[in-house]
N, C-alpha and C positions, 0 to 999 in steps of 0.2 A: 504494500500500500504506500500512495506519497504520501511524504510525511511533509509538513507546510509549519518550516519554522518562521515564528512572526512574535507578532505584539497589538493587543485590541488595539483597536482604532488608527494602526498604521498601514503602509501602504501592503501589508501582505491584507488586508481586509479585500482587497481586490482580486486577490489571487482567491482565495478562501473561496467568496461569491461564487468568481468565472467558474470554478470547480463544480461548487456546487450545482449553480447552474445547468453544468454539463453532463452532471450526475452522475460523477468520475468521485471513485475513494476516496477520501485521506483522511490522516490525525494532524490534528494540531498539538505543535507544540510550542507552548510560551515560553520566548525569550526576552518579555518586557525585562527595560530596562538596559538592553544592550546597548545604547549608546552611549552608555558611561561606562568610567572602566568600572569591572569586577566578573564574578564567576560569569554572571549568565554572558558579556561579551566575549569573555573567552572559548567559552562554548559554543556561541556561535561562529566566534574567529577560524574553531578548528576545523567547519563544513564549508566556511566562506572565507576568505582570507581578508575580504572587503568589509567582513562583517555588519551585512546587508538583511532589509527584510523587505521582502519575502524572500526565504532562501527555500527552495524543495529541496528534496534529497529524494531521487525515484525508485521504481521497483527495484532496479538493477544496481541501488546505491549511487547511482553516478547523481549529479547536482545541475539543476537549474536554477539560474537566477534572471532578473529582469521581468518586468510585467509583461513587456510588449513581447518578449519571447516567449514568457508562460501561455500569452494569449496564442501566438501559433501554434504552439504545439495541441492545446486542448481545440482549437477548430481540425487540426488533423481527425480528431476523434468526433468533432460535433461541427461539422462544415457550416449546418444548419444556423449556425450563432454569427454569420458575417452573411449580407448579402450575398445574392447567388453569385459564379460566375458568369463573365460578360456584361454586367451593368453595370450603368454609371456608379449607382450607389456602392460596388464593390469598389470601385476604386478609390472612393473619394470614405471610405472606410477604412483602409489601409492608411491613407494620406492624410485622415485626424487622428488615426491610433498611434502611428507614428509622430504626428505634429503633438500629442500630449505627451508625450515621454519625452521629445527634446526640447520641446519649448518652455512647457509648465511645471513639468518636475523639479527641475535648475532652481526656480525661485523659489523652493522650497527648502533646495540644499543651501544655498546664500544665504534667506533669510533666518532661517532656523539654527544656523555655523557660521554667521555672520564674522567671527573672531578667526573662524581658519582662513579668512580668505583679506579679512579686509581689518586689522587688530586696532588699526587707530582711528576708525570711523564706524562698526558695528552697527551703530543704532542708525546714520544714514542707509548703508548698506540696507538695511532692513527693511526700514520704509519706503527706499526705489523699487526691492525685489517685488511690494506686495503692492505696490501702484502699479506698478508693470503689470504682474498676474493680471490684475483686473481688468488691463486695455488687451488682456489675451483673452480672458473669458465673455470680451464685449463681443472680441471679433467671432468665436466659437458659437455663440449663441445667434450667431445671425446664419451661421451657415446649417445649423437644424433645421429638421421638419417638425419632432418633435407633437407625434400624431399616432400615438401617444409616444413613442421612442425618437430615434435619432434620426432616423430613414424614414419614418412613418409608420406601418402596421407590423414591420419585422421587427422583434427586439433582435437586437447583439450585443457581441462586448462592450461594444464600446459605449452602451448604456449603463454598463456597470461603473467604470469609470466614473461617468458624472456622477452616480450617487456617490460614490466615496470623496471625489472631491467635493462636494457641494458640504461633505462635513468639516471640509478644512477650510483653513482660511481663505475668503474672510467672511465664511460663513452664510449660515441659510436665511438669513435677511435678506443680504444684500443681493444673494441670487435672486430671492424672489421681487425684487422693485427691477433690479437691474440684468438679470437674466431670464426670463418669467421660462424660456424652451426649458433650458438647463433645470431648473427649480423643477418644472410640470415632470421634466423625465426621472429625474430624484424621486420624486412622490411617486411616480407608475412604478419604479424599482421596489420601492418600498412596501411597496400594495402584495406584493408578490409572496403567496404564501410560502413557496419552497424553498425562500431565502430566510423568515423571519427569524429562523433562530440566530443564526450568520451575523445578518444586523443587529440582532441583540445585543450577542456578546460584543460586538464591536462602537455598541454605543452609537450605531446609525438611527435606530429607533427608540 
């Protein structure tokens, strides 16, 4: 079985969902707290060297890490969760799955580590990364359908995403005055009984 090392409410909660979703095994194991030193980061240092979450570790023992490759591999198994081949909508699915992991992730890692990157200015740093975010989730929210998902009447992955982001910063206010797609598709996710316990434990509900 995979096993899905993470921490509530961070970004393996994405990983978690997609799985569930896909109705693909796993156990969770909590390594809250790994991003300070002590046991649990070292425990996870020893499966990840980045010591990253979501880190799987798969049937075969070998390791995957990243979202956006979690997410390919489990469409290998559930094709059904990305628009079909040959449509527009598939493509322009690959090219927002991709555009969240390089674009909006980053202002998470700056803002949040603001001290590794930038020691004598932290708190600017911080407040350009998460005004930034916002002029990235203005542009994102215009290119949904969002009827009731992202493409319209197919859920995908990449409605999981926006629920999970919509509980980070800067939170489910301001989605809903300022991103109402983003915000509607958070709610359809959440509606979803085969995820409730997932969002629970992860503090999305």
């Amino acid at each position: 079985m995979i096993t899905v090392y993470g921490a509530p409410g961070w970004g393996s909660a994405i990983s978690e969902l997609m799985l569930t979703l896909a109705e693909i095994p796993y156990q969770f194991d909590n390594v809250d707290g790994f991003d300070k030193p002590g046991p649990q980061q070292e425990r996870l240092r020893s499966i990840n060297p980045l010591c990253q979450v979501p880190t799987l570790q798969l049937d075969d023992g070998s390791v995957m890490t990243e979202t956006a490759a979690i997410a390919l591999m489990i469409l290998d198994k559930r094709p059904d969760l990305a628009p079909p081949v040959g449509t527009p909508e598939r493509e322009q699915f690959w090219r927002l799955l991709v555009w969240l992991v390089a674009n909006v992730y980053p202002t998470f890692t700056y803002a949040d580590y603001p001290e590794r990157f930038a020691p004598d200015a932290p708190e600017q740093l911080r407040e350009r990364c998460v005004a930034y975010r916002k002029t990235l989730y203005l542009w994102l929210d215009k290119q949904l359908q969002a009827a009731p998902w992202a493409f319209g009447e197919q859920l995908t992955l990449l409605d999981i995403y926006i629920c999970v982001l919509r509980t980070w910063g800067p939170r489910q206010g301001w989605f809903a005055q300022n991103a109402p797609k983003m915000s509607a598709i958070a709610d359809a996710v959440c509606g979803l009984p085969s995820l409730r316990n997932v969002l629970r434990s992860n503090d999305i509900i």
